[in-house]
C-alpha positions in Angstrom: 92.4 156.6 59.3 94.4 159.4 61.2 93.5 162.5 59.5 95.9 163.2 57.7 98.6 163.1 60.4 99.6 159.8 61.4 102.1 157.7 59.4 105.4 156.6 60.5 108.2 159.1 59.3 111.0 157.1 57.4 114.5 157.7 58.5 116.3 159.8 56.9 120.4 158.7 56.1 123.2 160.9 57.6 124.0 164.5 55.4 127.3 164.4 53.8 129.2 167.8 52.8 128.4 169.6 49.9 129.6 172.2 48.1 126.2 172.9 46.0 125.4 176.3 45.4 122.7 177.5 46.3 119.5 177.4 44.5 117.0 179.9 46.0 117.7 183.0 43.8 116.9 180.4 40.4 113.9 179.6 42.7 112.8 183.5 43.3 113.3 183.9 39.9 110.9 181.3 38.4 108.3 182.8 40.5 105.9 184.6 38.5 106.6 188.8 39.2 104.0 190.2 41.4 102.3 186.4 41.9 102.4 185.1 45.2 103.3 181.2 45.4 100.7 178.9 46.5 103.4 177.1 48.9 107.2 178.7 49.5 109.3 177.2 51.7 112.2 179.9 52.5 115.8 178.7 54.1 114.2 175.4 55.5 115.9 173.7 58.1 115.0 170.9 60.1 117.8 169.7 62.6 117.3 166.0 64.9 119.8 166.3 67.5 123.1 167.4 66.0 122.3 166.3 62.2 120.9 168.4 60.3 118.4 166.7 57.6 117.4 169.8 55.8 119.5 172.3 55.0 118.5 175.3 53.7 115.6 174.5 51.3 114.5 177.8 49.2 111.3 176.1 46.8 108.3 178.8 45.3 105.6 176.3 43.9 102.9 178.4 41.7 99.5 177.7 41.5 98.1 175.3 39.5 102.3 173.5 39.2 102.8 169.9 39.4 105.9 169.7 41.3 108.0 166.2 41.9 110.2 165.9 44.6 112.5 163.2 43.7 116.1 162.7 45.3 118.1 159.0 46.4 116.6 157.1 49.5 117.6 159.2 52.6 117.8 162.6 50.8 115.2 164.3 53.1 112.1 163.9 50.8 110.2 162.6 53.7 111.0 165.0 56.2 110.4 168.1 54.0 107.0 166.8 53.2 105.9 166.2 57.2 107.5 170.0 57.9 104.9 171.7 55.1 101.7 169.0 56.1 102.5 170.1 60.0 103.9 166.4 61.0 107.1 168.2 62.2 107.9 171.9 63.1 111.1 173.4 61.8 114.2 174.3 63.0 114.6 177.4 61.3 112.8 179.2 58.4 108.9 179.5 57.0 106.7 177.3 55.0 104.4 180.0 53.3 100.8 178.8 52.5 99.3 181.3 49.8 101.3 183.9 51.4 100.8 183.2 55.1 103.2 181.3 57.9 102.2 178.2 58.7 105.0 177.2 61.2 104.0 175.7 64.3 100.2 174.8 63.0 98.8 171.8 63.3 98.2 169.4 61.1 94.4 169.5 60.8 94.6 173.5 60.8 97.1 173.9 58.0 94.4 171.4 56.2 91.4 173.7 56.7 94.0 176.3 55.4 93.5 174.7 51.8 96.3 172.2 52.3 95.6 168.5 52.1 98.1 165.6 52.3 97.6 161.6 51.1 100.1 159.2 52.2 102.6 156.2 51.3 100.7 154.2 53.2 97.3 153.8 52.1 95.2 156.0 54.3 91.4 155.0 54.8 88.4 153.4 56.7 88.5 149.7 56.1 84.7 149.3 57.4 83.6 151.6 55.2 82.0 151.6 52.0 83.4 154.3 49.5 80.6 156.7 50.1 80.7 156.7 53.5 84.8 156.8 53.1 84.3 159.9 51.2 81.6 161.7 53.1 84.3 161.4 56.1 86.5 162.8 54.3 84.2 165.8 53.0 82.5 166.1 56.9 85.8 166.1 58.7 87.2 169.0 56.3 83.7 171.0 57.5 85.2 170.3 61.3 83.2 167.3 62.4 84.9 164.9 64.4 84.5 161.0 63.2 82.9 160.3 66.3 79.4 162.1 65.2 79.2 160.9 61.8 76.2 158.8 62.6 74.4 161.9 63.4 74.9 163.8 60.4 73.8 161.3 57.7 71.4 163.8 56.9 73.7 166.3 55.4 73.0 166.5 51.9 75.6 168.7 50.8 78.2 166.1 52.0 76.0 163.6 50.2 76.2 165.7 47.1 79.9 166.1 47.2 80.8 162.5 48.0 78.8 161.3 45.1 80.6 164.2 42.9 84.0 162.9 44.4 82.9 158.8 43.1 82.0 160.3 39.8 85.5 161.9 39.8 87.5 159.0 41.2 85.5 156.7 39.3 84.2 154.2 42.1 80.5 155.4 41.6 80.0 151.5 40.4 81.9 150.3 43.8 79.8 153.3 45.9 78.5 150.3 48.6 81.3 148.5 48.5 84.0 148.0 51.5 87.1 149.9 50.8 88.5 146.7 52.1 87.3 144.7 49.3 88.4 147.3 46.8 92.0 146.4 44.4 94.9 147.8 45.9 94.9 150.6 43.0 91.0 151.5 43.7 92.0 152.0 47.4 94.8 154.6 46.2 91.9 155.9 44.0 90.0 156.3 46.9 92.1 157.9 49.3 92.9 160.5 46.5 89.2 161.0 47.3 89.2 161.9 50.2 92.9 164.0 49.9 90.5 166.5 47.8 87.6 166.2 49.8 87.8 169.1 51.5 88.6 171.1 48.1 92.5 171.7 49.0 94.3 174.0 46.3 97.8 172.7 47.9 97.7 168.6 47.4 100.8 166.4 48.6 100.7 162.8 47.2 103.5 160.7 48.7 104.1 157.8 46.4 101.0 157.4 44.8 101.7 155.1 42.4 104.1 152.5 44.9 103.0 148.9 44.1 100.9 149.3 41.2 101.5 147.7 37.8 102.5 149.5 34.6 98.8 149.4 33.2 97.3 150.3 36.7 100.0 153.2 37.0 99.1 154.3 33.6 95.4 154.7 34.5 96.4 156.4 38.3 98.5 159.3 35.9 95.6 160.5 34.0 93.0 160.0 37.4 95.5 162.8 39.6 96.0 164.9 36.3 92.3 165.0 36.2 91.3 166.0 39.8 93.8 168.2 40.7 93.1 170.3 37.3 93.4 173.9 38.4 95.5 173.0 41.9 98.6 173.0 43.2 100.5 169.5 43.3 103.5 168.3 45.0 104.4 164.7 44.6 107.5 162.5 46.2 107.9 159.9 43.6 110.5 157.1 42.6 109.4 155.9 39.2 110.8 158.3 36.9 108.2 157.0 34.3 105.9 158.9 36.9 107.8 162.1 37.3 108.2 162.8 33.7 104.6 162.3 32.9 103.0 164.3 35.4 105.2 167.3 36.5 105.4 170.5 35.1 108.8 171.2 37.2 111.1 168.7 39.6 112.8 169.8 42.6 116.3 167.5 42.7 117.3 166.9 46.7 120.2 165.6 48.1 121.3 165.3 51.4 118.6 167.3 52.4 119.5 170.7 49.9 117.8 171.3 46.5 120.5 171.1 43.8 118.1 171.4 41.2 114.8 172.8 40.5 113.0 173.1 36.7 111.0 171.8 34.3 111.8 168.0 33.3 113.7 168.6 30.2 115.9 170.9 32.0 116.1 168.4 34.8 117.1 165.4 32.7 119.8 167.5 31.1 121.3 169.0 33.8 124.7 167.3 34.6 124.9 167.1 38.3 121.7 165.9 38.9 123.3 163.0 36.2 125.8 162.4 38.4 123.7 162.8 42.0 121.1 161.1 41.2 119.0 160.8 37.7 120.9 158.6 35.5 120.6 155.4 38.2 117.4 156.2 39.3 116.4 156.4 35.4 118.2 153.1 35.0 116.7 151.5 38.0 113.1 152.5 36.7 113.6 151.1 33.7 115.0 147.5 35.4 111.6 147.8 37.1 113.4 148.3 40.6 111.9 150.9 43.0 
């Protein structure tokens, strides 16, 4: 496991030229008056050599949202996730953290900041059973380094939380158990474990439901709605099944701007994210394709 830091970026396709307006006065707006975001991310720009991948990205999550990020492969998704988790520093602008500047942080700081971030790919300790997976998890967002653990068995108020967290997750059945021997949808279970572990209010869930089965996907919906009651979610997510089940708003990008950002009826309804993006990727959900 890398601590929340180390997972290949994907690349991200070429931008093209738009002539989107854009969207960061609706954004402002839908802010509650006089509440201060738990995450804001204000002009955003993230530049690799000459192309620029993000372009301008105004987004004002409140706390306690459910936000989807969704937009076509190469859009930017993954990028603008690694420049608010601290993967990448940006070119211009400010990610905002319940009202403070997080630019130029690192990742394991902006985590002890109330920020925690799972990955595609899933994240944990093979070796370990699901306590101890979780105890990690709950030790390294005190500040221990992995290299002590064996030393601090003792700690019984990581104990305390990592049996609360298999109660949550429900793996208190599986608690001696490898996390290598676990289904592929447990270990997704159990790295959403350890995401919370260090009680985040700002989660980022990258995929979480990639590979599972409609019944096992099902199941994962209601388990993420459950423990991140009362916090602040963003998700990147392809299945639009997914998206429309679990987010209060979506943020639409495309070639690294956000055309469209609003709850899911408004979303669906909205005619250029029709013709940018939703109607195929709503078709290609359907064909089972993601």
């Amino acid at each position: 496991m890398t601590d929340n830091t180390g997972h290949d970026v994907r690349s991200e396709g070429p931008p093209r030229a738009s002539t989107a307006p854009s969207v960061g006065s609706a954004v402002r707006e839908a802010t509650s008056v006089g509440a201060i975001p738990a995450l804001e991310l204000r002009d955003l720009r993230k530049s690799f050599g000459k192309t620029e991948i993000i372009r301008g990205v105004n987004l004002a999550v409140n706390a306690g949202e459910r936000v989807a990020i969704i937009g076509p492969n190469g859009a930017g998704k993954s990028t603008l996730f690694n420049l608010i988790s601290g993967r990448f520093e940006p070119s211009s602008g400010d990610v905002l953290l319940n009202g403070q500047r997080i630019n130029g942080l690192r990742p394991f700081e902006i985590n002890r900041r109330g920020l925690s971030r799972s990955f595609q790919i899933t994240n944990i300790f093979p070796k370990l059973s699901v306590f101890e997976n979780l105890r990690c998890g709950v030790l390294w967002s005190l500040g221990y380094k992995y290299t002590f653990l064996k030393f601090l068995a003792d700690l019984d108020d990581a104990n305390e939380r990592a049996e609360q967290l298999m109660a949550q997750i429900r793996l208190d059945r599986k608690r001696d158990v490898l996390a290598v021997n676990l289904t592929y949808a447990e270990q997704r279970a159990l790295e959403i474990g350890i995401t919370i572990a260090g009680g985040a209010n700002v989660i980022l869930l990258d995929e979480p439901t990639a590979g599972m089965s409609k019944s096992e996907t099902a199941r994962f919906i209601n388990l993420i709605k459950e423990v991140t009651v009362g916090k602040t979610l963003l998700t990147v997510e392809h299945d639009m099944g997914v998206v429309f089940g679990l987010a209060d708003k979506i943020a639409v990008v495309v070639y690294g701007e956000v055309i469209a950002f609003d709850t899911p009826d408004a979303v669906r309804a909205n005619a250029r994210v029709q013709e940018a993006y939703l109607g195929s990727a709503v078709a290609d959900s359907q064909a089972g394709v993601h």
